[in-house]
N, C-alpha and C positions, 0 to 999 in steps of 0.2 A: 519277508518278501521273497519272494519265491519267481526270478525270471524266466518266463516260458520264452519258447521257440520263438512263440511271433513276435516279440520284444527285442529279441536276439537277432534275428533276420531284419527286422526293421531298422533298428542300430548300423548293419550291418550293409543293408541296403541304402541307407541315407546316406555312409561313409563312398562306398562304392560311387553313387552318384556325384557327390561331392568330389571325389579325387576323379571323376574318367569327365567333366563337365566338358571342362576346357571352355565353359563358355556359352556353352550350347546345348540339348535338349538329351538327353540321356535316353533310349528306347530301353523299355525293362526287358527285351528279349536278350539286349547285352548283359546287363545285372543279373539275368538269368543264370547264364551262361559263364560268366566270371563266377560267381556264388554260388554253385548249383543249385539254385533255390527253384522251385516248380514256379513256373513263368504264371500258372492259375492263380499259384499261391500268393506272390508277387503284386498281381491286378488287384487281388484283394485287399493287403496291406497299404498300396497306394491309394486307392480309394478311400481309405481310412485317414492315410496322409493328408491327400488332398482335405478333406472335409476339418483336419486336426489344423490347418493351415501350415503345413510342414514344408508341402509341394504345392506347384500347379503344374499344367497340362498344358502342354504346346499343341495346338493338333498341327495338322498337314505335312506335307513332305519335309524332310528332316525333323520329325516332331518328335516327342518324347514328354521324358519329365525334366523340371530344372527347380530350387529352392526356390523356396516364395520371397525368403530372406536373405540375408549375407550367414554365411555361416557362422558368425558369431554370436547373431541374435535368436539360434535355435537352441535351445536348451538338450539336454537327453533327456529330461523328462516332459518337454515337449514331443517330441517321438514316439517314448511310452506310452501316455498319455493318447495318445491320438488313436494308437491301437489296442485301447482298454488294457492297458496291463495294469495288476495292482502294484501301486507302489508303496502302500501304506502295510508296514507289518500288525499294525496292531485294528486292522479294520475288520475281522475277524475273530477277536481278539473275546466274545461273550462266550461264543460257544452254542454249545444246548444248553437246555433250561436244568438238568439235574447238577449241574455245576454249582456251588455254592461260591456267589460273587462276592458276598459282605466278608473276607476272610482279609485276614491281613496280607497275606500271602498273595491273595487273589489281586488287591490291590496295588501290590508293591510291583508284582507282575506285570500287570498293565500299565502301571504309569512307566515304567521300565523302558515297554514296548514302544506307547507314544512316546517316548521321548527319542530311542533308536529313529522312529520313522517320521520324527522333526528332522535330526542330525542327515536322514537317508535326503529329504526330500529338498533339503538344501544342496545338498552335494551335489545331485543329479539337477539342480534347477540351475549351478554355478556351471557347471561341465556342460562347455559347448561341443558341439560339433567343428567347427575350429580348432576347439581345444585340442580332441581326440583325432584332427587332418595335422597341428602342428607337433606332436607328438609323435606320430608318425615319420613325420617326416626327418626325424631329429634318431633314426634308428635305421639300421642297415636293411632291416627285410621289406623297407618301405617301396612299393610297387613302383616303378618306371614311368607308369603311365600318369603317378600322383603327381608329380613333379609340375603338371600345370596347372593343379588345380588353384583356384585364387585364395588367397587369404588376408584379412583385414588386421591388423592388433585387437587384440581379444583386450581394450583398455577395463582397468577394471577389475579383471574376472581372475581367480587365483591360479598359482599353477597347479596343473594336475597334474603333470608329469613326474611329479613325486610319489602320488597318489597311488593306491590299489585301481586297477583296472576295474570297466565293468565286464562283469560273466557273463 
């Protein structure tokens, strides 16, 4: 698995909205802005959001974006997900056709692989965004502004605070 950019910014964008909510409707020209992420860039991953069920859309005065969910109930691989990332390492895993698959080698490789990208896609499907707000918050460089954002008990879900981060 191999995380691109727009995986990474989306992560990162969901976090930001999550911690600055307060309650109310997030404008991505602020998440721009905090993030330096390109505000075109931003329209586009939301949009993606919204359709993945991540977000919705407030219009009107004081409009923005806000969770569709509690923060518990979104996954990180609900996020990914929504913005076509792959998260399966072995989905790729054939090749070209001059590859010789019947090898024992070839085999041992691959069931290797799907098995990594069981153990990934669990991990990412237990890791809430919660998880990754209350982690945060349980560390010094945790931003000022998080301090309101809401959070529920993550009943349930393991801790990741032990865990490797995601990249």
């Amino acid at each position: 698995m191999r995380l691109t950019s727009k995986g990474r910014y989306a992560v990162r964008a969901i976090l930001d909205l999550t911690f600055n909510s307060n309650g109310r409707p997030v404008r991505l020209q602020e998440i721009s802005e905090r993030q330096s992420i390109s505000l075109h860039y931003l329209e586009q991953l939301f949009r993606r959001l919204r359709k993945g069920g991540v977000v919705k859309s407030v219009r009107g005065p004081g409009g923005g974006y806000v969770l569709s969910r509690s923060m518990d109930e979104i996954s990180i691989k609900d996020v990914l997900l929504s913005v076509g990332e792959n998260i399966n390492p072995a989905r790729d895993l054939v090749g070209s056709g001059d590859i010789k698959s019947d090898t024992v080698e070839f085999l041992l490789t691959k069931g290797y692989f799907e098995n990594l990208g069981v153990i990934m896609q669990d991990y990412l499907t237990t890791a809430s965004v919660g998880d990754l707000i209350r982690k945060a918050r349980g560390t010094k460089e945790m931003p000022k502004e998080a301090e309101g954002a809401r959070a529920t008990p993550a009943a349930g879900r393991p801790d990741v605070s032990k865990e490797r981060e995601l990249s």
